[in-house]
N, C-alpha and C positions, 0 to 999 in steps of 0.2 A: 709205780703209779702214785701221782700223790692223793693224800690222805688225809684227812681230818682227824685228830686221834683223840679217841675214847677210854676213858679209864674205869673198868666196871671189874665186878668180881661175884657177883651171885646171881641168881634166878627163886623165885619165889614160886607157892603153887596155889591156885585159887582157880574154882571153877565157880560160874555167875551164868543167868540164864532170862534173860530180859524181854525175849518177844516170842510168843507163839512160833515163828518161823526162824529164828537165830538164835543159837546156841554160842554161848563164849565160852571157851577154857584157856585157863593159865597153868603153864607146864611147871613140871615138879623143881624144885631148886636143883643148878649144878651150877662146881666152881667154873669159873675162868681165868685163862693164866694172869699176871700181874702185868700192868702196862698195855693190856689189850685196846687194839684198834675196832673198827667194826664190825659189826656181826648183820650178817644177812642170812635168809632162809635159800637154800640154794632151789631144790626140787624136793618132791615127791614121789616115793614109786610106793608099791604093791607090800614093801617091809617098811617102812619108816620115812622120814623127814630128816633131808642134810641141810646144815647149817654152818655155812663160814665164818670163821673169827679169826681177826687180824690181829696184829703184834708185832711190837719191834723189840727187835733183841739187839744183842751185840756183835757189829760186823765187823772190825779188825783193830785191833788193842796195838795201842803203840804206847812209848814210854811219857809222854806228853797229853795224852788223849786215845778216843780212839771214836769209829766211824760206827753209825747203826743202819740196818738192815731189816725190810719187813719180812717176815714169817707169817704162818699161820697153821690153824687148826681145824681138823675136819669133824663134827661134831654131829651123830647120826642119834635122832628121837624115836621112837616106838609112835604110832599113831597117838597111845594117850600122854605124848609130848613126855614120857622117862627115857630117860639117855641109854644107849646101848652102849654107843662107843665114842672113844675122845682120842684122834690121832692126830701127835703133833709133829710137823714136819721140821723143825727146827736143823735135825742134823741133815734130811735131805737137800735142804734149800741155804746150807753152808755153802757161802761165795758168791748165795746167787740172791735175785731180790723176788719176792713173791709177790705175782702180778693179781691172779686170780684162778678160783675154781671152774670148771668148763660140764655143763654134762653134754652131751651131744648125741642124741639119739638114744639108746640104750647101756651108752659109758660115760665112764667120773672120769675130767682128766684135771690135772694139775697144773697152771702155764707157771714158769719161771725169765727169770730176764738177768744176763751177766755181760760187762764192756770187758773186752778185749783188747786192753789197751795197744797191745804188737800190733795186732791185726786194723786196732780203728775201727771196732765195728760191734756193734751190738747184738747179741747172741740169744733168739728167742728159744726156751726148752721147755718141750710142753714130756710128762709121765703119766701113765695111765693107773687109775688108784680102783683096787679091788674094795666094791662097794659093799660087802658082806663081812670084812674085817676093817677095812678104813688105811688099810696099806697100800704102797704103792711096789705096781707089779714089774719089776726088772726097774732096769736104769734109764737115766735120762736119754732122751733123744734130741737131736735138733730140728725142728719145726723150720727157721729161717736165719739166714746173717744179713743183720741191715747194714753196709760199709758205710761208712762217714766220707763227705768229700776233702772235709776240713775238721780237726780237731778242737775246733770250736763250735762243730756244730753240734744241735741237738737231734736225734732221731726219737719221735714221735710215731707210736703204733697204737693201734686195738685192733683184740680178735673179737669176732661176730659172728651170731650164727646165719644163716643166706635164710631166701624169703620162707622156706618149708622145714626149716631148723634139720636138716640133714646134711649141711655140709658147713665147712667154717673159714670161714672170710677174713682174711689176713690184710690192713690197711693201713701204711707209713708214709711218713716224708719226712724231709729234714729242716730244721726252721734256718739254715744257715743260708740259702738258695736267697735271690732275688727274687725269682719267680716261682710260683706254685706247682712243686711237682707229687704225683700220687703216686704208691707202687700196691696195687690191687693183686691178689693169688688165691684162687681157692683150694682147701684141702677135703677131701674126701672122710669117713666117717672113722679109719684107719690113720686116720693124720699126714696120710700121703698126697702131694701137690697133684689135684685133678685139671688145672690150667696154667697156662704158662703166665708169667709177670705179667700184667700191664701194665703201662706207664702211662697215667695220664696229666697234661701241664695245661695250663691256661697263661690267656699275656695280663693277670692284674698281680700288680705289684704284693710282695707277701703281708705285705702292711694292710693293705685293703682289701684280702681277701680272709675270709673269715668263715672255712667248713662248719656248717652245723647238720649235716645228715649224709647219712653213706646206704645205698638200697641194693641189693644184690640180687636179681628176678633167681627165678628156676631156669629160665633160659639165657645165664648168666650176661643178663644186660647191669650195666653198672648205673647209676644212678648218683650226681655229687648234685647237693644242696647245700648253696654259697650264698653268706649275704657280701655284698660288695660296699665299701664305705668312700669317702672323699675326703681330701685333706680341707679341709675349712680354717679361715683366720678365724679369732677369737678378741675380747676385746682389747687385750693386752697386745701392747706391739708385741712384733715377731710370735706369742704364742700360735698353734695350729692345732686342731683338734680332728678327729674321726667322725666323718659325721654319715648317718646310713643312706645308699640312694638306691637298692633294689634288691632282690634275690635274682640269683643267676644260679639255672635248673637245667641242666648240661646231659644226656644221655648217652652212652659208649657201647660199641660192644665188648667182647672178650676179650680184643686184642687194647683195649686203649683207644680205639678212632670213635671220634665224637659222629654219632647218628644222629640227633636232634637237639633242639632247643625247646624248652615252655616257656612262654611269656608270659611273664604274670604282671606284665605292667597294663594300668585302667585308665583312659585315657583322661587326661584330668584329675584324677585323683593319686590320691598318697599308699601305697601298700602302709600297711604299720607291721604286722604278722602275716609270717606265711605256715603251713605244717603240709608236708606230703606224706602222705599211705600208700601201701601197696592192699589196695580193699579185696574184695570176690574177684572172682570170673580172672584176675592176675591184671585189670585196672587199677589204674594209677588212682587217687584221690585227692586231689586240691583245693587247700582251703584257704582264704585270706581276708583281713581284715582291712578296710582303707578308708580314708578319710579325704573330705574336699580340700582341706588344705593341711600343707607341711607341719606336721607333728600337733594336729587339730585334734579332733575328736571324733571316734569313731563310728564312721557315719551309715558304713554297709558291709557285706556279706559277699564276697565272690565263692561259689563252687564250682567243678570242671570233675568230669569223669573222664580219661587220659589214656590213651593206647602206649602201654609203654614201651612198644617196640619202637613205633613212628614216631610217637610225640603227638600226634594229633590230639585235637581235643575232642571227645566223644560227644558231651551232653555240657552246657554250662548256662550259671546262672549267677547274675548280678541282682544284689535287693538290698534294698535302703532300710539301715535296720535303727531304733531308737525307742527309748523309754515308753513312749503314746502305745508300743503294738505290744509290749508284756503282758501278759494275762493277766488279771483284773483278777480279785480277791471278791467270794462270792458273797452274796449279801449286802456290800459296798453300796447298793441304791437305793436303801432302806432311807425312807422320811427322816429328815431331821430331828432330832429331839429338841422340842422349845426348851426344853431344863436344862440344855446340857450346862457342862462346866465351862467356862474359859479354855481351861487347858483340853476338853475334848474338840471346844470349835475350832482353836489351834492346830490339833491334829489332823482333824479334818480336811481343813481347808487346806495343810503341808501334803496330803495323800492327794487329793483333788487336783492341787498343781502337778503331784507326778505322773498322773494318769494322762493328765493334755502335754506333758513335756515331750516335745520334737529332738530334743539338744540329743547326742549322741552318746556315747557310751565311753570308758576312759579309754585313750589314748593307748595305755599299758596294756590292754588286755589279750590274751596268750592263749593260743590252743593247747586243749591237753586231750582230748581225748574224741575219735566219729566212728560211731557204730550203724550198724546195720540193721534197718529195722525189719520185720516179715515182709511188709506191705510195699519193697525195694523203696523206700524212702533213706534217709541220715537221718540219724541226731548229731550233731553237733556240741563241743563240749569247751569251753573257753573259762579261764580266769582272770582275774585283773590282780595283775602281777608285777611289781616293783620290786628291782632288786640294786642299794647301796651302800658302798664304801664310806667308811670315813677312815680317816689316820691322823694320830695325832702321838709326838714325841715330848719327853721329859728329860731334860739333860742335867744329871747333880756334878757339879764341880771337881769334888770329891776335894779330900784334905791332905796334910803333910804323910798321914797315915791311912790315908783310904784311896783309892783311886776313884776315877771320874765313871761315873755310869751313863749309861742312856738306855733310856726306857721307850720301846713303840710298842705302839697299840692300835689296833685296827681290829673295827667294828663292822661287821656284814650286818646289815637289815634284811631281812623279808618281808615286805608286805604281800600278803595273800588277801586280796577284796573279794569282794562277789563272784558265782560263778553265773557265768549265763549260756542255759541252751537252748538252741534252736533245732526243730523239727521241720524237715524238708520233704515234701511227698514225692512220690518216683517220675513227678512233674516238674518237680524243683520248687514246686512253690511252695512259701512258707506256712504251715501249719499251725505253729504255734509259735511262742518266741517267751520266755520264761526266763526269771533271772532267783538267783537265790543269794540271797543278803549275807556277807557275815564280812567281818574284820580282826584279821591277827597278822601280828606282826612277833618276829621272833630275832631276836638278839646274840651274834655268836661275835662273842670277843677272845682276840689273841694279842697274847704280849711276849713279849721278848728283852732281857737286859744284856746288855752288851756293856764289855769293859772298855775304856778309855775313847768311847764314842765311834767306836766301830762299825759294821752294819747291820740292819737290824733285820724287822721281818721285811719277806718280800710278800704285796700284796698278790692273791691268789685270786685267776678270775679262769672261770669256766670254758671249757669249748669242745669239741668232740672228739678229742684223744682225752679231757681230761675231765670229763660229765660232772657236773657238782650234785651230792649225792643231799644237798640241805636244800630247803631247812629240814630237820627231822621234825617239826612237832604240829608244824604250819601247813596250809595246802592241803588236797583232800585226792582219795583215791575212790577211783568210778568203774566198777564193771557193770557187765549187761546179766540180765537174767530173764530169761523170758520176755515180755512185755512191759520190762520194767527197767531202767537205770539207777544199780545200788552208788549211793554216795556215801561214804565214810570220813571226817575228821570232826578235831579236835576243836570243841566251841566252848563260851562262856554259858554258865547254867543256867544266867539272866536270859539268854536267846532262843531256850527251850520250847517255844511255842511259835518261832520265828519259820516261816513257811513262805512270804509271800514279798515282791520286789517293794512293796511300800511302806513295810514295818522298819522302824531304826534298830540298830545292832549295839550293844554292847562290844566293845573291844577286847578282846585276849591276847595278855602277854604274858601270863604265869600257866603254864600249861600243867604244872602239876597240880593245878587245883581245878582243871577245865573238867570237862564230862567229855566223851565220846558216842557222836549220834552217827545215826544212821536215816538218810534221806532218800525215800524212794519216789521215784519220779514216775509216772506211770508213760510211757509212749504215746498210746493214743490220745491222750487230753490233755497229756502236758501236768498235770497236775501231781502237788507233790505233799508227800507225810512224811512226818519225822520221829523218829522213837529215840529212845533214850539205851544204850547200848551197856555203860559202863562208866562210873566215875571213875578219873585216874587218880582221889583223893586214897586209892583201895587198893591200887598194882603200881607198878611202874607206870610213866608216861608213855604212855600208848605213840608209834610213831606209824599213822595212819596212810598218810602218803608214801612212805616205802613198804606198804603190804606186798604180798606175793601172794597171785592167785592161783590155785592150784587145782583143778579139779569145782567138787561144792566148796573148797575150805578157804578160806581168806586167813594167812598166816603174817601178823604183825609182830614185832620187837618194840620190847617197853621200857624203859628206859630213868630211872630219875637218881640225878645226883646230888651228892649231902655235902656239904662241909663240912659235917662235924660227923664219921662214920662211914659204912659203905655202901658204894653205891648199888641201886637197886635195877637188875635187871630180871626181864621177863621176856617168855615169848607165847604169843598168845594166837588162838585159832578162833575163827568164829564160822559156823557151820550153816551153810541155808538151808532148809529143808522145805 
């Protein structure tokens, strides 16, 4: 899989205690190996907290060079986050490349991945690891063989677990094909094949189709969510670009044979995003954002409640969403003050415009997250999200005694803007419509030198075999609690009292010096508070958007690197009570 690599080596311990109802601790220091990749919190049981950490070692030494290979390590915490046990798989996972950890019910399993080059085929190997020592129990097994048509193709997989996390879901294609083909298999909780292959293909060219969700029911219906694009001229002769014209929402049953379609086209208007769920009752959930005109501004709100046997659509609601229907900040229509300042009638009057603004909301804006409220209504969870490349090369000549270099560097941006949600009553009407302010952008640069002008990096873009797991420090993470929506990330300290869609934001791009809030949003009013959680001037950089939620506990990874020293890692828990 590929990976972003991390280079860390400690853990620090510090426990901090900021709200009546949330408890923070930071777990005790432990080493990690040299050259380590990511770390994530895998689960939690009844003995402790496992946590993955990746690595790349050395895969085959030759007299000129030699090839690397990812490894990893299975790393088991006591509830008050002290380490039990540290097992590294390094000699198991000799030959092979380390995909990921799996639990699946009540077992740890380990997946591995090895080419075949006789055979042409790629070799998935999943071991089952004894969760009380951190061993793995007998030898490997094979899980599946993907054959290649052509040895220039690429085979492309992930496992997953199906809608009830009791079985796991095995999903490949090859990118070498013209056409789009899937091979679907589920395995049972044993690792044994509980259905036969699927094969499912569509006729859009593999250029213009672009998987971004895979759903596996209980009643093993399959579910592909495809955005489909067009070739477009561009203004340069002969250039041709990718340009988006719909999602295409395809339902199968067990065997591969397509049972339905969703349509999520509005007549007149533009989808911008789409997000499907499998919600309660084993209905589908459809959400989308669209706009009156081609890459305009967004202007409304589709929802559809979805049979996902038929495809039918159960319940659905179209609504015109914009700036003018945000909730209004209380007190707001209090007399003007004849004293004021300049600069407060200024404000004023910039709040005043936002409150009558009709214009619609940005273009970019992304689902991330629709819950369920008691009252069978949604909240709704959406960010305004931007994500770009840049690249840019440095070529040295080199001299009689040096050779020629070249230098690429390519820059990912993040921008994470505002989030906005929306409250839906079990009528579909809108409730409330709420937005919450912030701006951070985060900055991940990679460079590469190459001798004599060689080639350099290859740019890395996301997609559903190959999930981008950044930004780490940007974007915020949302669960539900009761009557309540907790919001967690990483803000400017200037923004601490920032609560409401008409306040201006300070921007954040130095996250080690940010604070880490906590924004609860209450359900029924919409309305929202903010606490102050933790400065990360005090632990590592808290990485809020890859929390893992466990139980009451919310388990994040902290993170901050030095140039001059090492770097500083944490993992941290914060408790609701």
């Amino acid at each position: 899989m590929i990976r972003v690599l991390f280079f860390f080596s400690f853990l620090i311990l510090g426990s901090y205690s900021y709200s009546q109802k949330q408890q923070v601790t930071w777990g005790e220091e432990f080493k990690l190996k040299k050259g380590s990749g990511d770390i994530n919190v895998l689960f939690s049981d009844e003995t402790g907290v496992y946590v993955e950490e990746e690595h790349i070692t050395m895969g085959t030494y030759f007299v000129v060079g030699y090839t690397v290979r990812e490894s990893a390590t299975l790393v088991k915490l006591d509830h008050r986050l002290q380490e039990v046990y540290r097992s590294d798989f390094n000699q198991e996972l000799k030959g092979k490349n380390f995909e990921n950890f799996l639990p699946i019910q009540d077992k740890l399993w380990i997946i591995a991945s090895e080419y075949n080059r006789g055979l042409q085929e790629l070799i998935i190997h999943i071991g089952e690891i004894n969760k009380k020592s951190g061993h793995m129990m007998g030898a490997w097994k094979t899980l599946a063989s993907l054959p290649k048509a052509d040895k220039k193709d690429q085979i492309k997989f992930r496992l997953f677990p199906n809608a009830d996390s009791s079985k796991l879901i095995l999903i490949s294609t090859s990118t070498g094909k013209e056409k789009n083909t899937f091979q679907i298999q589920e395995f049972d909780a044993k690792m044994k094949p509980s259905s036969k292959v699927a094969t499912i293909s569509n006729e859009f060219e593999s250029k213009t189709y672009q998987l971004e969700d895979v759903m596996y029911t209980k009643d093993k219906r399959i579910i592909l969510v495809g955005r489909v694009f067009t070739f477009e001229t561009g203004k340069k002769k002969k250039s041709k670009f990718l340009d988006f014209v719909n999602y295409n929402i395809r339902l199968y049953d067990e065997k591969g044979k397509q049972t339905g379609e969703i349509n999520t086209n509005i007549n007149g208007k533009w989808i911008a995003s789409t997000k499907l769920m499998l919600g309660k009752n084993d209905e589908l959930l459809l959400a989308s954002f669209y706009s009156k005109e081609k890459k305009g501004k967004t202007n409304g709100l589709l929802v559809q409640r979805i049979d996902p046997l038929s495809g039918n659509v159960i319940s659905s609601a179209e609504k015109e969403i914009n700036h003018s229907m945000v909730m209004k900040e209380s007190g707001e229509n209090e007399e003007v003050d004849e004293d004021e300042s300049k600069a407060e009638r200024k404000e004023r009057e910039r709040m005043a415009k936002l409150e009558n603004d009709e214009e619609g909301f940005s273009s970019f804006m992304k689902f991330r997250d629709i819950f369920y409220t008691q009252d069978k209504g949604l909240v709704i969870m959406a960010e305004n999200y931007r994500f770009t490349i840049y690249e840019s090369s440095h070529y040295y000549s080199g001299t009689s005694t040096t050779p020629s270099q070249r230098t690429n560097t390519v820059i990912h941006l993040y921008e994470c803007g505002e989030v906005v949600a929306c409250k839906l009553d079990s009528a579909n009407q809108i409730s409330w419509l709420q937005v919450l302010p912030k701006a951070q952008k985060e900055y991940i640069s990679e460079s590469q030198i190459s001798s004599g002008g060689g080639p350099g990096l290859s740019v890395y873009f996301s997609n559903f075999f190959f999930p981008d797991g950044r930004p780490y420090y940007a974007g915020f993470m949302a669960t539900q609690k009761n009557d309540q929506i907790l919001l967690y990330f990483n803000d400017h300290h200037q923004n601490a009292n920032v609560t409401n869609a008409n306040q201006s934001v300070s921007k954040i791009t130095k996250y080690a010096k940010s604070d880490c809030y906590l924004v609860k949003l209450d359900i029924a009013t919409g309305t929202m508070k903010r606490n102050l959680l933790f400065s990360n001037d005090n632990q590592p950089t808290a990485m809020p958007r890859k929390g893992t939620i466990i139980g009451k506990n919310l388990y994040m990874v902290g993170k901050t690197d030095r140039m001059i020293g090492k770097t500083k890692i944490a993992i941290g828990k914060i408790t609701s009570k």
